[in-house]
C-alpha positions as a printed Julia matrix, in Angstrom:
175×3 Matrix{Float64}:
 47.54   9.62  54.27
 45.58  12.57  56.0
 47.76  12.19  59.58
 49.78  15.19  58.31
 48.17  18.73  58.78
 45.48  19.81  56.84
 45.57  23.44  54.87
 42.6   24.83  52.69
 43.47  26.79  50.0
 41.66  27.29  46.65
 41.59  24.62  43.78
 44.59  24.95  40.97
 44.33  23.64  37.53
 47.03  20.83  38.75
 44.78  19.98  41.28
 42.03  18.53  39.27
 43.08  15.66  38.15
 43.04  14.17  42.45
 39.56  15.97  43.08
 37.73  13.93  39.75
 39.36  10.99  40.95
 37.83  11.55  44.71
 34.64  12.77  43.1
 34.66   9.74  40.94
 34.93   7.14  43.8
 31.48   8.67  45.06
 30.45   7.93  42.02
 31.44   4.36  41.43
 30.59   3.45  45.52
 27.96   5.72  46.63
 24.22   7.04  45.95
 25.54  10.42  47.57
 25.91  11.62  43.79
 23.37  10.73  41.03
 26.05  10.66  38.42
 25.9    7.3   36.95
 29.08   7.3   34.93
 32.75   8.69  35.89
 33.21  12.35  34.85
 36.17  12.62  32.39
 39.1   14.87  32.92
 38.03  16.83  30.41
 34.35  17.66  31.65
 36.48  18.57  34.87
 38.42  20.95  33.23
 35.24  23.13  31.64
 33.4   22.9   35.33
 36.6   24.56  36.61
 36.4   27.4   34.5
 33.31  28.68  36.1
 35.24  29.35  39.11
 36.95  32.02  40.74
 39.13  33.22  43.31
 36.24  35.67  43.73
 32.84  35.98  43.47
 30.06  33.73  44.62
 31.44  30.45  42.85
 34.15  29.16  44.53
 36.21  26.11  44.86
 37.96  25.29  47.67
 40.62  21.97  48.46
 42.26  20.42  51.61
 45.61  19.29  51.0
 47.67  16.54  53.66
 51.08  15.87  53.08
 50.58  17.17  49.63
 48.03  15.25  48.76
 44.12  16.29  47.79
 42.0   14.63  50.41
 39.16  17.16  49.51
 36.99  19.77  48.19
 34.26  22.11  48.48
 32.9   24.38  46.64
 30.04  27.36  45.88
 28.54  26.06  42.76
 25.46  28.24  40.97
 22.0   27.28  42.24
 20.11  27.56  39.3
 20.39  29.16  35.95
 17.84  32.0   36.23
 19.02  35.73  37.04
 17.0   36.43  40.13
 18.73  33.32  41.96
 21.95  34.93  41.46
 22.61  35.76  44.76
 21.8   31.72  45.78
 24.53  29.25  46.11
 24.67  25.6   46.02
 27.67  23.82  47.8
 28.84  20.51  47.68
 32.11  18.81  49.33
 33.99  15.56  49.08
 36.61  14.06  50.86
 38.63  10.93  50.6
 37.43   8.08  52.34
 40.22   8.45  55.23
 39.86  11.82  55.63
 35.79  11.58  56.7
 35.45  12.01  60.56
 38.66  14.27  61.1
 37.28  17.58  60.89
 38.97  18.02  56.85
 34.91  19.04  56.11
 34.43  21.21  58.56
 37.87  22.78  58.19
 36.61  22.68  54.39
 33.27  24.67  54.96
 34.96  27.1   57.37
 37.17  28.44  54.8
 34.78  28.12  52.01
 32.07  30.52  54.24
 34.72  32.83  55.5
 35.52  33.24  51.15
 32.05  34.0   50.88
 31.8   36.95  53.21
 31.11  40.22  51.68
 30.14  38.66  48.73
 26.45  38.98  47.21
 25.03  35.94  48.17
 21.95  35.63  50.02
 20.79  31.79  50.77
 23.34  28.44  50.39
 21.94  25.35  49.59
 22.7   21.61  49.96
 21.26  18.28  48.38
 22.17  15.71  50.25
 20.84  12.11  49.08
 19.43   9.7   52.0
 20.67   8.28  53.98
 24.13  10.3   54.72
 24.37  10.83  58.46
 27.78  12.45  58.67
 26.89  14.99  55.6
 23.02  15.66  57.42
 25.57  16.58  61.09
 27.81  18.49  58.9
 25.76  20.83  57.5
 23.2   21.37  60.08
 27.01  22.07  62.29
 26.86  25.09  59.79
 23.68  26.08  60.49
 21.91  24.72  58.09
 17.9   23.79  58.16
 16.34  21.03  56.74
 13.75  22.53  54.37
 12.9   20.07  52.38
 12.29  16.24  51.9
 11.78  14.66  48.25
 10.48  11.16  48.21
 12.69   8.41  45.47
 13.89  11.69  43.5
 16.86   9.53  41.71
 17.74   6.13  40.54
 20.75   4.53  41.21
 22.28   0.86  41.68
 18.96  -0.38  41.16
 16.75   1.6   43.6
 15.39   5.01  44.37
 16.6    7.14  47.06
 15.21  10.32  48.85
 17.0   13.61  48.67
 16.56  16.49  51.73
 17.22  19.94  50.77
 19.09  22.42  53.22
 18.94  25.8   53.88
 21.54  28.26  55.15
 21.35  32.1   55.33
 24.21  34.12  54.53
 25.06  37.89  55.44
 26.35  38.87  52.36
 23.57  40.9   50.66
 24.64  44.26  49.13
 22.21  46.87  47.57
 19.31  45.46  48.98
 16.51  48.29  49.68
């Protein structure tokens, strides 16, 4: 399916039925989310609304012969005001479309949308082990920072989560 060219363009409304149904394979397959259940169309449809096609929280999708084999997005880092201008991203691809540069192509766009915006520091959970996500985002210059020890339960065991670090050059007003 992802043999065709791949174009990154941001997420429609139409599109979220294919990106909960790639986020929900994670899900079902993987410890690289700590969901535990499916997220229904619904829930979907309210985390979409808190994206824009500007601003610091944005949504991105890679699209192959018309299909979505992808996402990424700028997601808010934690509810306070002062870590506003911090940004947590996450991506996803289909399982054919890992290993042919769809995340990078994924990330490039999703930086580039962040430029001039006022964002200061991206960050990325990744749960252990996850090789290709670890070379992927250290690729974008991001730093390992942290390392927590059995921070989530899932198909019967605890796994570790490292915590990345990227610095971004979009900071307005600061004295």
């Amino acid at each position: 399916m992802t043999r065709g060219r791949v174009s990154v363009r941001p997420c429609a409304e139409a599109d979220l039925e294919a990106l909960n149904d790639i986020y929900n394979e994670y899900v079902k397959e993987t410890h690289f989310t700590f969901d535990l259940e499916p997220v229904a169309i619904e829930a979907r449809r309210e985390w979409f609304s808190h994206y824009g096609r500007t601003g610091r929280h944005r949504l991105l999708v890679a699209v192959s012969n018309g299909s979505v084999i992808g996402f990424a997005c700028s997601s808010r880092f934690r509810p306070k005001p002062a870590y506003e201008t911090s940004v947590e991203t996450t991506i996803y691809l289909t399982a054919d479309a890992v290993g042919r540069g769809t995340g990078s192509k994924l990330y490039t766009e999703l930086f580039k949308s962040l430029e001039g915006e006022d964002v200061h520091r991206a960050y990325a959970g990744i749960a252990l082990p996850n090789p290709a996500s670890v070379a992927l985002h250290e690729r974008f210059g991001f730093k390992r920072v942290a390392h927590f020890t059995e921070q989530g339960r899932k198909f019967g065991r605890y796994w570790d989560v490292a915590w990345f670090e990227k610095p971004i050059d979009g900071e307005v007003g600061v004295d």
